[in-house]
C-alpha positions as CSV (number, residue, x, y, z in Angstrom):
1,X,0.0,0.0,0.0
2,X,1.3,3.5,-0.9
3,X,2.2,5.9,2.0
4,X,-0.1,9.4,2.1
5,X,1.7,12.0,1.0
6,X,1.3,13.5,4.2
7,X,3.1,10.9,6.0
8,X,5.6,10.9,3.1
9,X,6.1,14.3,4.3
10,X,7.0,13.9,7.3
11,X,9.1,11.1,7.1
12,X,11.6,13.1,5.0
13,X,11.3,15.9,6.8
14,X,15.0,16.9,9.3
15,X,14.4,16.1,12.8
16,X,15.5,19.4,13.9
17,X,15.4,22.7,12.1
18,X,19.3,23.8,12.0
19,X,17.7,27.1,13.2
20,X,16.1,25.6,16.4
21,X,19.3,23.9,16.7
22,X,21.3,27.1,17.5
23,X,18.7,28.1,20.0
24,X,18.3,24.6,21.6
25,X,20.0,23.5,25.0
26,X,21.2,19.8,24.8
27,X,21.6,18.3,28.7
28,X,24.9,15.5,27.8
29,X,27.7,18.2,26.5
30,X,26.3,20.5,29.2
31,X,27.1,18.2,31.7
32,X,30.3,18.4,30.9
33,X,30.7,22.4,30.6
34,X,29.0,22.3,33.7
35,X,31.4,20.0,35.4
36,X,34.4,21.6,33.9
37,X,32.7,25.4,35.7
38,X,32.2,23.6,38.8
39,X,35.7,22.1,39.2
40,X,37.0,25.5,38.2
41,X,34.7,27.3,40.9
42,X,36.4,24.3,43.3
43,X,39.5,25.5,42.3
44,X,39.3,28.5,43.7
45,X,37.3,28.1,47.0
46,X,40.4,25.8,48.1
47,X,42.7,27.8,47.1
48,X,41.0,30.5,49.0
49,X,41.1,27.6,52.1
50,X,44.9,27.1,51.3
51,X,44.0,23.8,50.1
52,X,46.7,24.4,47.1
53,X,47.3,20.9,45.5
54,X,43.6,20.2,45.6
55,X,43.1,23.4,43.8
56,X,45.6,22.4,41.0
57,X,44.3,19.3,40.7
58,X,41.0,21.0,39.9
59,X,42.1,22.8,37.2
60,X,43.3,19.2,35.5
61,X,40.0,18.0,36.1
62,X,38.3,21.2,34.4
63,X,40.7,21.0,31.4
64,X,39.6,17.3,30.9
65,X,36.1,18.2,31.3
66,X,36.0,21.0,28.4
67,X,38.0,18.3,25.8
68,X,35.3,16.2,26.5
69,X,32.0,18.2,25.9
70,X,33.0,19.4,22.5
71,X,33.7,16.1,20.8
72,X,30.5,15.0,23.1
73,X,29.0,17.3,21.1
74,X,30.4,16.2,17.7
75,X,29.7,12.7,18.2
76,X,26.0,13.0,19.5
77,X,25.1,16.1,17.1
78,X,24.3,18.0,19.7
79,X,26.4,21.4,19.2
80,X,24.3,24.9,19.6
81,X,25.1,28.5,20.1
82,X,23.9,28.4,23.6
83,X,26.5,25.1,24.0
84,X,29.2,27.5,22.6
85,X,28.8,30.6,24.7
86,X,28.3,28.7,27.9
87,X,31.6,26.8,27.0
88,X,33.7,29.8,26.2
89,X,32.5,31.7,29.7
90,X,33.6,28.1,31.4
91,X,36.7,28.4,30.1
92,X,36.7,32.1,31.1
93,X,36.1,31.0,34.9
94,X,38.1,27.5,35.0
95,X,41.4,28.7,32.8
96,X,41.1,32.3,33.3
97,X,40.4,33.5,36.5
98,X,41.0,30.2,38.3
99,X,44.3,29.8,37.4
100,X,45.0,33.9,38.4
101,X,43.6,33.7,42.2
102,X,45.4,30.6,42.7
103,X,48.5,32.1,41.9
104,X,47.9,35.1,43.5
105,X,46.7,33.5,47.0
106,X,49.7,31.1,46.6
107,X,52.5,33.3,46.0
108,X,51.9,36.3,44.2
109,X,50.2,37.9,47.2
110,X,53.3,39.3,49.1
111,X,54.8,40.8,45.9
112,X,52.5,43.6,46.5
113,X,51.2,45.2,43.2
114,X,53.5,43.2,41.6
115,X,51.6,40.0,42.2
116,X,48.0,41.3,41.0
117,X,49.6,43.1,37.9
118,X,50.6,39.6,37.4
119,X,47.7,37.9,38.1
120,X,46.0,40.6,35.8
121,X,48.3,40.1,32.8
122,X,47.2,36.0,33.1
123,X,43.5,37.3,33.7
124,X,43.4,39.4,30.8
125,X,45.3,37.6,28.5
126,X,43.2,34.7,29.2
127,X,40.0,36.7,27.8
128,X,41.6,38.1,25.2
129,X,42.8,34.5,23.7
130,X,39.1,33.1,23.9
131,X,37.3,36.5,22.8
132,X,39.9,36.2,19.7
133,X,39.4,32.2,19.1
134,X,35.4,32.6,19.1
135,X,35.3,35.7,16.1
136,X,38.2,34.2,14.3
137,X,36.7,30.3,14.8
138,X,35.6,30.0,10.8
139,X,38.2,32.0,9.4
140,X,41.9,30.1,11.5
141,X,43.6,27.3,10.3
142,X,42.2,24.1,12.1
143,X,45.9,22.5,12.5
144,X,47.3,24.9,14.7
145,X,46.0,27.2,17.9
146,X,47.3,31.5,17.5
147,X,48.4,32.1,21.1
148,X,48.6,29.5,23.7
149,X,45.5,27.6,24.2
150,X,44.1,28.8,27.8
151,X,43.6,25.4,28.9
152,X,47.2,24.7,28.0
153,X,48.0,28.1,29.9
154,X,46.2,26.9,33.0
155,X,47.5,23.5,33.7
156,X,51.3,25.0,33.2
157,X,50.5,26.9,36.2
158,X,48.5,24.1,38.1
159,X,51.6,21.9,37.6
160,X,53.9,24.0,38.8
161,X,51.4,24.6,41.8
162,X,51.1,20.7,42.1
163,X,54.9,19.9,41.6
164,X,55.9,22.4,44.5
165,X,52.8,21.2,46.8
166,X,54.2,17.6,46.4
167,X,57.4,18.6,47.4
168,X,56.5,20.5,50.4
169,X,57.8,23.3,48.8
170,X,55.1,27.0,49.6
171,X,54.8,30.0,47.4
172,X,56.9,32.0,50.0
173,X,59.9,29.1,50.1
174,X,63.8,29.5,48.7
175,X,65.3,27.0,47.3
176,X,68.0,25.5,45.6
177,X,69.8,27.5,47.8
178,X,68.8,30.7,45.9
179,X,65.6,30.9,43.7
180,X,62.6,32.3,45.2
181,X,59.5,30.7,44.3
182,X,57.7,33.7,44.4
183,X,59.5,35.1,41.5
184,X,59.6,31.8,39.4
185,X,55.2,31.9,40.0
186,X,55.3,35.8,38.8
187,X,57.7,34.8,35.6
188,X,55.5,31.7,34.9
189,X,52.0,33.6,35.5
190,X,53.2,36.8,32.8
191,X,54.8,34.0,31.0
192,X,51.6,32.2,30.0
193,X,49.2,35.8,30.3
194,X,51.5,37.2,27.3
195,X,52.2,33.8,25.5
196,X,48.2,33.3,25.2
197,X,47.9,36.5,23.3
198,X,50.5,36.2,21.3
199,X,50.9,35.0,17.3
200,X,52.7,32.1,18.2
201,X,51.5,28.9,17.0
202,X,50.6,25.9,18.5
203,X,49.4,22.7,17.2
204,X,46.1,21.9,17.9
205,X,46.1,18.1,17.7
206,X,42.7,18.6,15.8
207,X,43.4,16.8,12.5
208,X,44.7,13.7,14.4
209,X,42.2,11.0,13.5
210,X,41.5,8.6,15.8
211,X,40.6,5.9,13.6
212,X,43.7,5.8,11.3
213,X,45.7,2.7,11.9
214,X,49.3,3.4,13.2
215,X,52.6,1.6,13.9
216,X,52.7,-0.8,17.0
217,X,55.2,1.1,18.6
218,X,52.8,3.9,18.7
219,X,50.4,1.9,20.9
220,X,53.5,1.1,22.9
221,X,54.1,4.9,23.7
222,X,50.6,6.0,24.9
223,X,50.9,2.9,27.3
224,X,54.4,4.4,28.3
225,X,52.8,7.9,28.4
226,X,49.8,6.5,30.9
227,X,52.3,4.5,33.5
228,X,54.4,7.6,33.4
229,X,51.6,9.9,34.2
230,X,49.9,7.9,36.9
231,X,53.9,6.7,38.3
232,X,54.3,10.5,38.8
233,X,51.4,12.5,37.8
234,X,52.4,16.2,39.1
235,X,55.6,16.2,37.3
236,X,54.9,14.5,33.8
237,X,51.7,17.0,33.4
238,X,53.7,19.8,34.5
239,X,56.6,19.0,32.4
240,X,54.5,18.1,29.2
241,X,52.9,21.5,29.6
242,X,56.0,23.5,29.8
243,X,56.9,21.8,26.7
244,X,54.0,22.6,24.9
245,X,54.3,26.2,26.1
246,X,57.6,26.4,24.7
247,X,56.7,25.0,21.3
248,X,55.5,28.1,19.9
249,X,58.6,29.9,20.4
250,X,60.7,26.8,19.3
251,X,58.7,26.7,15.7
252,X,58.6,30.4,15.6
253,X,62.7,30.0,15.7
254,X,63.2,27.7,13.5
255,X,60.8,29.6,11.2
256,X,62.9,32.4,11.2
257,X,66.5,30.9,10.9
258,X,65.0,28.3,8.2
259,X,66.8,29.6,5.1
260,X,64.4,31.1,2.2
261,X,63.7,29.2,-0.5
262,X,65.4,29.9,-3.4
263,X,63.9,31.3,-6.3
């Protein structure tokens, strides 16, 4: 028997209207944001409580809650305007101002104006990266990140947080004899406050593809990777971070000393 044409209709028509989809509000990849804003609000309440390495660790938490909503969002078809402004004023609270109090109530504090022009430049820079990756978001190469990801910028300075926590080692101690950890928070805060707002660039890891079949020694590295990280979690994060942060500059280098190709 033929079908009516009005329920021929309706079985081709879309599901969703791609203009109600902008204005809807999905619940799974919100769960996420929501859990990456709450761990970033945590953040700051224990750092507030001098609960430092619990702070830090809050901020790793945050940062693997907001990689996980987008591609949530991806996979279940689920992505919305409202789903990207809630997201980008997460990331304001978990990587922006999160990451500033924490270093100001950990070290920057007794520097004076020092220590909140610091905590500023992070803040600051912090908005300025994610203002400039949501208006240049159609337009930017998908490979590579301009400026330090603020994620990336956050957990460089939970880890070093988390790295002196585990040693014992306050925002107020010497050592080695010599360097003050004061001034080593204030370089690393500027550090990653300028670094975000900079032209550098940074790979974005987005056209990795997941499915691809690789080398078996490539499986054998991510299983290195994991016993390393959970062998010594503080220092691995911390160190893979300052790497990254230091990539930018490393290409940018090699960039400029590459010799020009010859016509």
């Amino acid at each position: 028997m033929d079908t009516p044409p009005n329920d021929r209709r309706r079985r081709h028509k879309p599901l969703l209207d791609p203009r109600l989809r902008e204005r809807s509000i999905y619940v799974l990849p919100n769960l996420f944001t929501t859990g990456a804003l709450f761990a970033g609000f945590y953040s700051i309440v224990q750092a507030m409580s001098g609960n430092f390495e619990l702070s830090a660790v809050a901020i790793f938490i945050a940062m693997v809650m907001d990689g996980l909503d987008g591609r949530v969002a991806r996979l279940t078809h689920t992505q919305s305007a409202f789903g990207a402004e809630y997201d980008s004023l997460s990331d304001m609270v978990s990587f922006g101002v999160a990451p500033a109090l924490v270093l100001y109530v950990w070290a920057l504090k007794p520097m004076g104006k020092l220590g909140w022009i610091a905590a500023f430049i992070y803040c600051a820079g912090a908005a300025l990266r994610l203002a400039r990756f949501n208006t240049k978001l159609d337009e930017s190469d998908k490979r590579y990140f301009q400026g330090l990801p603020s994620p990336a910028a956050a957990a460089l300075l939970a880890g070093l947080v988390w790295v002196a926590s585990s040693y014992d080692i306050a925002g107020s101690d010497i050592f080695f004899g010599w360097l003050h950890m004061k001034w080593l928070a204030w370089a690393a805060t500027v550090f990653a406050g300028l670094t975000m707002v900079s032209d550098l660039r940074y790979f974005s890891g987005k056209d990795f593809n997941l499915r691809r079949s690789v080398p078996f020694v490539v499986v054998l590295l991510i299983v290195l990777a994991f016993v390393l990280i959970s062998y010594s979690p503080a220092e691995v994060l911390f160190m893979i971070f300052v790497l990254y942060g230091l990539s930018g500059y490393v290409a940018w280098a090699m960039r400029r000393l590459r010799p020009p190709p010859e016509q």
